[in-house]
Legacy VTK file of the C-alpha trace (Angstrom):
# vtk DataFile Version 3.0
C-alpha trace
ASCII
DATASET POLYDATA
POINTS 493 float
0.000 0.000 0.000
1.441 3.226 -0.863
0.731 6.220 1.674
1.102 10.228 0.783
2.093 12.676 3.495
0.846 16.523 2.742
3.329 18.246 5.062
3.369 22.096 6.100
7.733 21.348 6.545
9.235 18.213 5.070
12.843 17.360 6.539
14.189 15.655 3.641
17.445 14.517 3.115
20.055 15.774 0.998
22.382 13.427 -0.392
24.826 15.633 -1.709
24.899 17.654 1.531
24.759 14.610 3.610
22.252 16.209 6.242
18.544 17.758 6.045
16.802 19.862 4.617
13.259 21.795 5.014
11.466 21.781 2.177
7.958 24.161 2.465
4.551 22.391 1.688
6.453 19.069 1.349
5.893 15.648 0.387
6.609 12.192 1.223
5.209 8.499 -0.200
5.829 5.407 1.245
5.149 1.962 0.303
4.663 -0.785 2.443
7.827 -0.192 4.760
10.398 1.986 2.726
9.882 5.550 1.384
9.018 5.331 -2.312
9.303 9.934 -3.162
10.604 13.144 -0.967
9.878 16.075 -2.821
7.470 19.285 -3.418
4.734 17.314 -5.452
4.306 13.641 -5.518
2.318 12.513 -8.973
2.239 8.917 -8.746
-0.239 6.987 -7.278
-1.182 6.016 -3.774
-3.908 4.414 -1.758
-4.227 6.519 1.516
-3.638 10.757 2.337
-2.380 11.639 5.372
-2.744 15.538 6.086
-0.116 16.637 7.909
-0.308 20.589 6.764
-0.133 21.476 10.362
2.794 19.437 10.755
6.418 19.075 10.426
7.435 16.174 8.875
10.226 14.634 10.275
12.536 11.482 10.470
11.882 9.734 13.477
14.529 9.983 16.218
17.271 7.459 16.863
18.308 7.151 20.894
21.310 5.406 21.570
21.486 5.582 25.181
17.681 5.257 25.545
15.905 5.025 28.677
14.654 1.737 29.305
13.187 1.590 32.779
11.587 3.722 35.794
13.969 6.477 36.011
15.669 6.699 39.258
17.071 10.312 39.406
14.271 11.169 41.463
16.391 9.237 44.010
19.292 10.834 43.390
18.724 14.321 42.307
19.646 17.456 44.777
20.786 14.278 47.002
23.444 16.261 49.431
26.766 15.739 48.039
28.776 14.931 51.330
25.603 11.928 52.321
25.790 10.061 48.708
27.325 7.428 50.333
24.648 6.818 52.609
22.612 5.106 48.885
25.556 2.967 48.170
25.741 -0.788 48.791
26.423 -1.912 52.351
29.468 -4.248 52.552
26.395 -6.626 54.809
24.186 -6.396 52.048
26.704 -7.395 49.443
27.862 -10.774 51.153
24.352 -11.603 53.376
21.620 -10.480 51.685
22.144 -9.808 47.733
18.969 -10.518 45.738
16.756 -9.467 43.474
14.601 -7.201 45.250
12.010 -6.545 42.266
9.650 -9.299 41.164
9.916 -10.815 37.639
6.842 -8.993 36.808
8.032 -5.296 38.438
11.106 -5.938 35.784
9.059 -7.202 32.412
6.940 -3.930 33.444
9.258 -1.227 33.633
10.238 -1.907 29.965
6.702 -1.496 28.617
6.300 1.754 30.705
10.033 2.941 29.478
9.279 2.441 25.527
5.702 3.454 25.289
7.170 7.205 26.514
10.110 6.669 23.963
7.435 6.129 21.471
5.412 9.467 22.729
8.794 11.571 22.363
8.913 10.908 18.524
11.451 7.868 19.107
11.464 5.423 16.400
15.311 3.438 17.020
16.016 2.918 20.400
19.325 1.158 22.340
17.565 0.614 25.972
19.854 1.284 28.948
18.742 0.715 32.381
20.052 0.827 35.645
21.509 -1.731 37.945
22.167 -0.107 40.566
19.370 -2.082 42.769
19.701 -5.027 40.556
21.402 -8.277 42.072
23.942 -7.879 39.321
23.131 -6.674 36.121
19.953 -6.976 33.758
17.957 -10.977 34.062
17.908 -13.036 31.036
13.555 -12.641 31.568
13.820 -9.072 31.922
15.456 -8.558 28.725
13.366 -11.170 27.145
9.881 -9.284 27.705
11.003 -6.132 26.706
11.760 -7.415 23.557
8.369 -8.565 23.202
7.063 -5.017 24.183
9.062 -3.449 21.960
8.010 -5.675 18.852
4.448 -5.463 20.022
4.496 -1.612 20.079
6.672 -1.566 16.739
9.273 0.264 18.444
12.878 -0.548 16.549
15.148 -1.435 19.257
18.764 -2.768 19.342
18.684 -4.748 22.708
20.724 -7.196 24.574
21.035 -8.105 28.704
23.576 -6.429 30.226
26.320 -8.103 32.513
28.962 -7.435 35.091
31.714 -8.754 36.722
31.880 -6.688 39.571
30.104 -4.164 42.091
30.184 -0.500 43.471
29.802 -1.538 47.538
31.264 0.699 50.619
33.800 -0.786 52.428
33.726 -2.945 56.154
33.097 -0.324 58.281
31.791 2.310 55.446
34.700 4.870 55.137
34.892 4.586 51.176
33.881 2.777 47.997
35.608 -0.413 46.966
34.759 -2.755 44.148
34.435 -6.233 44.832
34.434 -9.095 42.579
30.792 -10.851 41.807
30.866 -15.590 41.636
32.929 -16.475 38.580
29.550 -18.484 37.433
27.939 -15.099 37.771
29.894 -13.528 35.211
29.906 -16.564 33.183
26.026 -16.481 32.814
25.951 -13.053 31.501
27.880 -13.601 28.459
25.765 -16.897 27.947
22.982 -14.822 28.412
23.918 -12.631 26.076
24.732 -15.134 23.140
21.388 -16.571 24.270
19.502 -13.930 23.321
21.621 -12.768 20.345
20.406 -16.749 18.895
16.932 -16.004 19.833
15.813 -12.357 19.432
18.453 -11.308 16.564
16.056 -10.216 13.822
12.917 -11.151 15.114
9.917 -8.921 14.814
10.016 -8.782 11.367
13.823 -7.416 11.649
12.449 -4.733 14.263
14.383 -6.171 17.026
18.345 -6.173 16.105
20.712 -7.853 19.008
23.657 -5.769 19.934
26.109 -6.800 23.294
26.118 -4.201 25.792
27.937 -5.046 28.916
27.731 -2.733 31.753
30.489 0.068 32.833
34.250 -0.557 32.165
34.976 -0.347 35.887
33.000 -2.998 36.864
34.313 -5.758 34.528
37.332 -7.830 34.122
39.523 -7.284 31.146
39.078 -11.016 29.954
35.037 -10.024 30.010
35.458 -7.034 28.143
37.927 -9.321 25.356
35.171 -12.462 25.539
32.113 -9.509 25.019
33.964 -7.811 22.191
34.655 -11.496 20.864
31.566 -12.100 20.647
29.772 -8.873 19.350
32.166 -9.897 16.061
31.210 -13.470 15.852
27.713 -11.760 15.192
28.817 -8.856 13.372
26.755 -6.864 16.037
26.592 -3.258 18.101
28.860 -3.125 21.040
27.998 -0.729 23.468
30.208 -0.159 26.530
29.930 3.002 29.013
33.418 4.590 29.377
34.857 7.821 30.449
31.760 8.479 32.098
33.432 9.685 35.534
36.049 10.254 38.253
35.461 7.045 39.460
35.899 4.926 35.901
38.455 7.592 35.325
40.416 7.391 38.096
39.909 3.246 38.156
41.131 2.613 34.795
44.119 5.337 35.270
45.457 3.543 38.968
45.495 0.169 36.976
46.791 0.956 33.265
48.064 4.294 33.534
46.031 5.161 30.725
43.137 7.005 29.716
39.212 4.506 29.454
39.711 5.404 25.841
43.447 4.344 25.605
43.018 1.134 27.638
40.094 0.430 25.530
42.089 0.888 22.396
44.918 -1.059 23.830
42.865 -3.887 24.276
41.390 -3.686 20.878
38.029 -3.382 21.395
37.426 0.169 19.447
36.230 -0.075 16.029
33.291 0.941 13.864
30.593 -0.564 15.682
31.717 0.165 19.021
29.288 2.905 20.689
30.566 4.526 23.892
28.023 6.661 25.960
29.621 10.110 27.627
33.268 10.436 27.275
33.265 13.272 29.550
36.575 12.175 30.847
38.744 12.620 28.041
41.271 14.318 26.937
41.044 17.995 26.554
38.282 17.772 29.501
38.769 20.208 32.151
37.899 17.662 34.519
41.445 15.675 34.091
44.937 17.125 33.643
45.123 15.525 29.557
44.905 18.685 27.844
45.776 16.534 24.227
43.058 15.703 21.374
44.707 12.074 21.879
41.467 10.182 22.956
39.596 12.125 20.156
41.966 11.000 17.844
41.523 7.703 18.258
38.254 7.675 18.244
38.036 9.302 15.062
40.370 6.601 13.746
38.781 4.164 15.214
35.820 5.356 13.685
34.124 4.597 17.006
30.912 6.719 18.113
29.976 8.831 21.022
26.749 8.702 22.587
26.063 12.387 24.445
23.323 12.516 27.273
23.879 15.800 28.090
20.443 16.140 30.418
21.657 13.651 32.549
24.902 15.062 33.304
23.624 18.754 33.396
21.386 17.600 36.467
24.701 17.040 38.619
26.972 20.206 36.929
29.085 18.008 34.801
29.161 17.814 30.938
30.615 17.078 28.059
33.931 19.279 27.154
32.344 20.227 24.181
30.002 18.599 21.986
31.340 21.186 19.596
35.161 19.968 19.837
34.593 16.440 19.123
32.578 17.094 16.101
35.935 19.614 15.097
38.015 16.562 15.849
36.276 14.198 13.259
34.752 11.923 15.752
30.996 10.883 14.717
28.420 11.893 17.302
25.042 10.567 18.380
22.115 11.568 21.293
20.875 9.846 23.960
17.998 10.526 26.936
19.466 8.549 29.201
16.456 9.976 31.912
13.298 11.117 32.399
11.705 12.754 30.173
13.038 10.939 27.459
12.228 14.236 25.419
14.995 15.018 22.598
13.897 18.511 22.406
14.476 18.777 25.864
18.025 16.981 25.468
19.145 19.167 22.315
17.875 22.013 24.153
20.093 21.083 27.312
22.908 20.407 25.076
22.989 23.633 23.223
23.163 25.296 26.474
26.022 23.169 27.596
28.007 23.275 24.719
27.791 27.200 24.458
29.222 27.223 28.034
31.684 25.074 27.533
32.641 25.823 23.927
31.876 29.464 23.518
28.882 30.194 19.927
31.063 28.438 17.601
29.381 26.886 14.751
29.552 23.557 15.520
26.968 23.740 18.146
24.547 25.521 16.442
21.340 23.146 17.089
21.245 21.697 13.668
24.187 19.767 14.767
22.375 18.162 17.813
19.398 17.228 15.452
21.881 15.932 12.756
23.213 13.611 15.851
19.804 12.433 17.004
18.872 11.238 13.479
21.677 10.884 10.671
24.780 10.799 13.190
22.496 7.041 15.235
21.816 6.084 12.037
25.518 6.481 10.817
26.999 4.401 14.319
24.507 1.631 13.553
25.653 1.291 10.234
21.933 1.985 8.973
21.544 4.198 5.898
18.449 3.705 6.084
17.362 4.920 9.020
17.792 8.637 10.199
16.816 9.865 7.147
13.343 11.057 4.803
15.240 10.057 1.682
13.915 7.137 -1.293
14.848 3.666 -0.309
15.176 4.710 3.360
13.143 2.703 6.356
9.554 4.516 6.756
9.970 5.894 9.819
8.622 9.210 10.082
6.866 11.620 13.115
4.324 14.229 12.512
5.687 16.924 14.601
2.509 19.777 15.606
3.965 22.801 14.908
0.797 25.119 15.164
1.126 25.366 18.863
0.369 28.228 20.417
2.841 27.521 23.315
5.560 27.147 20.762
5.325 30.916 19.598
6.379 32.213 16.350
7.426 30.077 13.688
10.250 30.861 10.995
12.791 28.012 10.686
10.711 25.055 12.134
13.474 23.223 13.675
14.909 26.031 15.414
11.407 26.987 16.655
11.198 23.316 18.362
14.247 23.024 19.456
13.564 26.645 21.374
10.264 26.060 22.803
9.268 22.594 21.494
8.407 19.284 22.811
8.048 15.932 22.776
4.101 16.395 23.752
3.872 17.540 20.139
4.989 14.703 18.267
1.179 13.701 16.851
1.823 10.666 15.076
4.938 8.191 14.570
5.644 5.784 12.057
7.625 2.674 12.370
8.585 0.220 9.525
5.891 1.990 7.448
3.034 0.968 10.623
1.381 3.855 12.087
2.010 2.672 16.265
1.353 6.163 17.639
-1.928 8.633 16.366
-2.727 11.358 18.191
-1.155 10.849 20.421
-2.752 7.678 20.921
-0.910 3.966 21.102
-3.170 0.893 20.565
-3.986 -1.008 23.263
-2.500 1.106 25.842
-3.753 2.997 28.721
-1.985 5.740 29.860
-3.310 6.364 33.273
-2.785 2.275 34.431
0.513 2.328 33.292
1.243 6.130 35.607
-0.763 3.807 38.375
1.538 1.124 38.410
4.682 2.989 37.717
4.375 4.621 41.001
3.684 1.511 42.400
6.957 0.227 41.042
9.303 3.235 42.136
7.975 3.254 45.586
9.592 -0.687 45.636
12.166 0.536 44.336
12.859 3.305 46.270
12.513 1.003 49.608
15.370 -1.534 48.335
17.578 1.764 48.455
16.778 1.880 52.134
17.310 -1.423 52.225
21.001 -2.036 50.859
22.176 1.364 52.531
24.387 1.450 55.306
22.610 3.878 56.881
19.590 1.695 57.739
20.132 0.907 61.311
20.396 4.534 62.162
17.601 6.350 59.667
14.675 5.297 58.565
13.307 4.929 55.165
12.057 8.603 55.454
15.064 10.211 57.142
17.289 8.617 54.096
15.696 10.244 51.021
16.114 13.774 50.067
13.201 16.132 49.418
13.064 20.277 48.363
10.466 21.514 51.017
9.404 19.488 53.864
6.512 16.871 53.146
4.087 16.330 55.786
1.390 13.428 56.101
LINES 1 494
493 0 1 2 3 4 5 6 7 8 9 10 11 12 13 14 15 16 17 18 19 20 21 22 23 24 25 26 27 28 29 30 31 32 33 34 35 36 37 38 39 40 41 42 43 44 45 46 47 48 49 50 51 52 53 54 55 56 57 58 59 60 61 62 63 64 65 66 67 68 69 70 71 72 73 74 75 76 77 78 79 80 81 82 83 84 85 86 87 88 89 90 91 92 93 94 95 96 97 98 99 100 101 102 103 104 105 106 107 108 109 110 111 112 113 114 115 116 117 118 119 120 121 122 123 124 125 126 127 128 129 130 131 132 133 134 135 136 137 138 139 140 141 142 143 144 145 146 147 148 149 150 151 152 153 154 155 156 157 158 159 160 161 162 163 164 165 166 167 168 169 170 171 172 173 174 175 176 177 178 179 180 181 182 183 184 185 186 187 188 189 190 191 192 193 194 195 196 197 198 199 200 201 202 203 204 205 206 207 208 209 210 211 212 213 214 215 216 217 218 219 220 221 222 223 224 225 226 227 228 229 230 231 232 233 234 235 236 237 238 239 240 241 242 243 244 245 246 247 248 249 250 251 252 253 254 255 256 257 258 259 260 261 262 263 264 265 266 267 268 269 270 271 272 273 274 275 276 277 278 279 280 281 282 283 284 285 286 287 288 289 290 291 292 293 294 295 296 297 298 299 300 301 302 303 304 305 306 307 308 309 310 311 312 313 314 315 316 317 318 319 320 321 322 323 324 325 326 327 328 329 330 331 332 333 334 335 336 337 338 339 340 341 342 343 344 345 346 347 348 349 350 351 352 353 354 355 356 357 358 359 360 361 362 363 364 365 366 367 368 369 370 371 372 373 374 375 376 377 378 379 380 381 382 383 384 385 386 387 388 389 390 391 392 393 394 395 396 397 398 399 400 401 402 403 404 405 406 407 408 409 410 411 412 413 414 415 416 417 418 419 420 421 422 423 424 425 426 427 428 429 430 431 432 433 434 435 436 437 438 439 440 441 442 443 444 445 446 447 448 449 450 451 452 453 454 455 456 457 458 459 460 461 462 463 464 465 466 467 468 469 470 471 472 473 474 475 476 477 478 479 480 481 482 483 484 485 486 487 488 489 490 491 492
């Protein structure tokens, strides 16, 4: 079936260019799943109109470092810097009483909650990451199992995989400081099965909607024989390998103590940077006023490596930190991508955070102009996952496409639409998203799900979780679960 959009603003793609462009009164045809005509008039036939003259027109956004659970920066945010401690891992907990503290239902629901508001942002490709900070270890074989089957059920395009570890963040005997202690050896055996596992099983499925891709957890917290056997096997597969690095002082400072060498450099010197290795952050790298490396060296070889950066700049804005600058990478050659990372998993609101950053850190140089950002969400993803065909309004290209409402009073004056969203925009205003050529999102409306259970049983969910913080804290035999958590005014019963 072949579908015509009538568009007030097309974003096509320009080949030549290699990056958008806005094209007045657009419009786009699609057959079946692949766009079939971008252009100002479309004369061929077709079999259904969609009128989206209110509308931009828009490739769908690709989120590399994509939110996949109940956010816990709630927990965490404005949490008083000199108490953090107090929501680490008790050395007791660790050895006596490690478990799983949320039910096998609690987990296969926090993924359904997670993608249904990547969906409502105007996400079409997402690479999940959740946190595992209250997990026993790192993400269950079951866990990562249902959300595949949410994510093909919604239509969402997801690259997905269980994360694994090899060790854990815990404080100390008589919690003075943070120490890293070893997890079983069958432990971290069973996450790289359970990796491959799913890799044999999920790879592909959904019609090709679901794509595997190994993702072990934080550098920091694995051995260097798990980061080899997880690399190994990401090429066996010819798959995405994701691996957060550079994130920190502590994976920073880790690395440095053992190597002498940069996350970057170690990484490299273990040969595990290529072209489809993804690493989320890189805030500690060289050039970074946060470490004394005032070299391009760990740009450099990412560039030559061809390897890509995922920025989340929301997520590190929260807690003063950032990247040191989006701008300079993209000087240095290295190919950059977005990711939400938190709540809301809004890329308006993470371009607009980024802007800001970057013009901080990096002065109003060109470079992070806010076209830049939006080339990242959509052509830069599309470009680390090897995917010309994603990222992109352009003929052959994957039909994914979001109507983006950009009548809105609340967005004010419009001139140059994507400035205008990227200003005062939203991911509220993303109307309807396409997916593989299947409409999963109209008005703002996803089959089969109901908006107000799912808020019901999300706060069902954090409340759990925000107990087995209480729970693994040091601080439990002297506070109680109310005198542990951090609020901004006083809240009274």
């Amino acid at each position: 079936m072949i579908t015509l959009i009538k568009s007030r603003y097309l974003l096509a793609y320009d080949e030549n260019l290699n990056d958008h462009i806005v094209i007045k009164q657009g419009e786009l045809a699609y057959e079946n799943d692949k766009i079939i005509y971008t252009g100002k008039k479309y004369n061929g036939r077709f079999d259904r109109k969609i009128d989206a003259s209110d509308c931009l027109v828009a490739p769908g956004f690709i989120d590399l470092d994509a939110l996949g659970d109940i956010d816990h920066t709630l927990i965490f945010y404005e949490y008083p810097k000199d108490k953090l401690s107090d929501l680490d891992w008790s050395y007791d907990y660790f050895f006596n009483d490690r478990k799983e503290e949320m039910s096998p239902d609690d987990e296969s629901f926090k993924s359904l909650y997670a993608y249904v508001n990547l969906i409502r942002n105007g996400i079409t490709t997402a690479m999940p990451i959740t946190s595992v900070i209250y997990k026993k270890a790192a993400e269950t074989y079951e866990e990562i199992e249902a959300a595949a089957h949410h994510a093909g059920n919604l239509g969402l395009r997801t690259y997905l995989g269980p994360s694994f570890l090899a060790k854990k963040h815990v404080m100390n005997r008589d919690a003075s400081s943070r120490i890293i202690l070893d997890l079983p050896a069958d432990e971290i055996e069973n996450g790289l099965l359970n990796a491959e596992k799913f890799i044999k099983n999920y790879h592909n499925s959904y019609n090709g909607l679901i794509k595997a891709c190994v993702v072990p957890e934080r550098v920091e917290l694995q051995t260097e024989d798990n980061l080899k056997k997880a690399k190994a096997l990401a090429r066996k597969y010819d798959l995405i390998f994701r691996l957060h690095a550079a994130q920190g002082a502590l994976d920073y400072s880790e690395i440095n103590k053992k190597f002498g060498l940069s996350p970057i450099k170690y990484l490299d010197s273990i040969g595990l940077l290529d072209e489809k290795t993804l690493i989320p952050h890189c805030t500690y790298t060289s050039g970074s006023r946060y470490i004394e490396d005032k070299s391009n060296d760990d740009q450099m070889i990412l560039k030559n490596r061809k390897t890509s950066v995922i920025h989340c700049p929301l997520v590190y804005s929260r807690s003063g930190n950032g990247l040191d600058s989006f701008g300079r990478f993209i000087r240095e050659g290295v190919n950059m991508t977005m990711g939400t990372d938190t709540f809301p998993s809004d890329p308006f609101i993470i371009m607009r955070a980024g802007q800001l950053a970057a013009k901080i850190y990096d002065q109003n140089r060109p470079e992070n102009n806010i076209e830049k950002f939006y080339h990242a969400f959509t052509i830069g993803g599309a470009n680390a996952l090897g995917r010309k065909d994603l990222g992109r309004l352009s003929i052959g290209a994957k039909a994914d496409i979001i109507l983006i409402d950009i009548n809105d009073f609340d967005i004010g004056i419009v001139d140059d639409p994507i400035q205008s969203l990227c200003l005062a925009g939203n991911g509220s205003l993303v109307k309807t998203s396409i997916i593989n050529g299947k409409t999963v999102m109209k008005d703002r409306q996803i089959p089969d799900i109901n908006l107000d259970e799912l808020n019901a049983r999300a706060q069902i969910y954090y409340k759990k979780m925000k107990h087995s913080y209480w729970l693994r804290s040091k601080s439990k035999i002297t506070k109680t679960e109310n005198e542990l958590f951090h609020n901004s005014f006083q809240i009274k019963e």
